[in-house]
N, C-alpha and C positions, 0 to 999 in steps of 0.2 A: 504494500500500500504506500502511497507518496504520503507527503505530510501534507498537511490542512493548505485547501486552496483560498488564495488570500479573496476570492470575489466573492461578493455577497449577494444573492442572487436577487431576494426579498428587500437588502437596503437596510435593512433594519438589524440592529443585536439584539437580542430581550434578556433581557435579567435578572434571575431567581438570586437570592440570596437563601443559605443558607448557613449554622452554626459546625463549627467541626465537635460532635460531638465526642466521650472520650472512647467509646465501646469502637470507633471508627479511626482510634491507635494504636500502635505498636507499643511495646516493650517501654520504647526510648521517644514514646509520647509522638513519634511522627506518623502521621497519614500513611496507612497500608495502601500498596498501590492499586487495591481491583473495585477501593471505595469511588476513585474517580471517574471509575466507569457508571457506577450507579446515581453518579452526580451527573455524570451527563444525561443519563436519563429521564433525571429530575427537571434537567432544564428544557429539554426537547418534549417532556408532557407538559412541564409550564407554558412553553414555546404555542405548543397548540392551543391551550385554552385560554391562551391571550385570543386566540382566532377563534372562539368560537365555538372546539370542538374537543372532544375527548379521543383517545386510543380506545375506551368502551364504544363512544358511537359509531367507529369505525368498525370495531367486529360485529356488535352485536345488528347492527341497523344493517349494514353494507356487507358484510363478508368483509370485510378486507383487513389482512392484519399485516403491520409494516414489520416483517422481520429483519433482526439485525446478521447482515450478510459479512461486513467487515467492520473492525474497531481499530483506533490508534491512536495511543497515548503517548503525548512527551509529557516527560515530569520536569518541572525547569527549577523548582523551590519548594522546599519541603513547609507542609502545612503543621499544624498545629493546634493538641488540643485546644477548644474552644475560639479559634479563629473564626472571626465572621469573613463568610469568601462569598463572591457573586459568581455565580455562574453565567457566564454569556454564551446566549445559543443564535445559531443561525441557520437557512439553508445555503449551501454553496453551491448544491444541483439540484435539478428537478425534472425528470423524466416520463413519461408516460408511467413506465412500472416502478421506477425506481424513483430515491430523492438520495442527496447525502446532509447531514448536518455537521456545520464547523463549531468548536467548543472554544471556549477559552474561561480555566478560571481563576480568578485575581483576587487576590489577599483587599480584603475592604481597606484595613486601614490606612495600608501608603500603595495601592495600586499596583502591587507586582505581580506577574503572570508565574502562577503556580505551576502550570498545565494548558497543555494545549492537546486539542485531537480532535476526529471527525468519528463520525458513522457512517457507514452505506448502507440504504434499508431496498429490499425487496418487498413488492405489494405481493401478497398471496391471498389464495383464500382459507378456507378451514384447512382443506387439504392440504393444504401446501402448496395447491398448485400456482405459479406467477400470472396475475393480471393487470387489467389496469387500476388506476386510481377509481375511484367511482365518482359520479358526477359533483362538482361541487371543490372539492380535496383539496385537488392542487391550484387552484384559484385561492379557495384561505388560506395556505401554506405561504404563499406570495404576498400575502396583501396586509394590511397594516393592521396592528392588532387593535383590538375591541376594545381591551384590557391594557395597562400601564402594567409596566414590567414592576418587579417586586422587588426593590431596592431602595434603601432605608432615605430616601429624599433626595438625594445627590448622584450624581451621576461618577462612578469610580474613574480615575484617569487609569489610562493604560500606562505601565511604566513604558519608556521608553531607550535606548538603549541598544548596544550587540547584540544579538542574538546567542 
């Protein structure tokens, strides 16, 4: 998988916040790394019901369920019990069957990129088998959200910097 593509397809980041809790540490008090993945998944169902819609209304109403086809995590800075992070979600593609989402999550207090990574989702149905989006989908996925992203009043700077 390449690393996260810088275009934003939608225009927009959205912004779940959430606490590092401690049961979501190691040993030596740092962020385990397979928790970042279920943080991205937080932001990417945030992502949606900024628009409008659930991963329930998805299966149960439509058949369609976005499975995850590929992941990829960079870890750039270690988190921290009870750090408040945002999570930033986006879509970077969007395909007939398929979408990818771009991640990035950043330390609230001084705006450093924790993490970065995408998703690539396959539309299916029950089966498994690959369809399309169902009508409607991917027009909300694109379009500006309903809802204000959930981020404590401010908008977090991205650190800036080397790579």
């Amino acid at each position: 998988m390449t690393s996260p593509a810088p275009a934003d397809v939608s225009g927009v980041w959205h912004e779940t916040m959430l606490r590092v809790r401690y049961s979501e540490t190691d040993k030596m008090g740092i962020v385990y790394y397979a928790n970042y993945l279920v943080w991205f998944e937080i932001g990417r169902t945030d992502y949606c019901r900024a628009r409008g819609f659930s991963y329930r209304d998805m299966e149960e109403s439509d058949d369609a369920f976005l499975v995850v086809a590929e992941a990829y995590c960079r870890y750039k800075a270690p988190a921290y019990y009870d750090d408040e992070l945002v999570v930033r979600t986006h879509i970077t593609e969007l395909r007939r069957r398929s979408l990818r989402f771009g991640y990035e999550i950043v330390r609230a207090s001084n705006g450093q990129v924790v993490s970065e990574g995408e998703t690539g989702h396959v539309v299916t149905d029950a089966t498994g088998r690959v369809r399309s989006f169902p009508e409607g989908y991917a027009q909300r996925l694109v379009a500006p959200p309903l809802t204000k992203s959930h981020s404590p009043g401010e908008v977090v700077p991205r650190e800036t910097g080397p790579e």
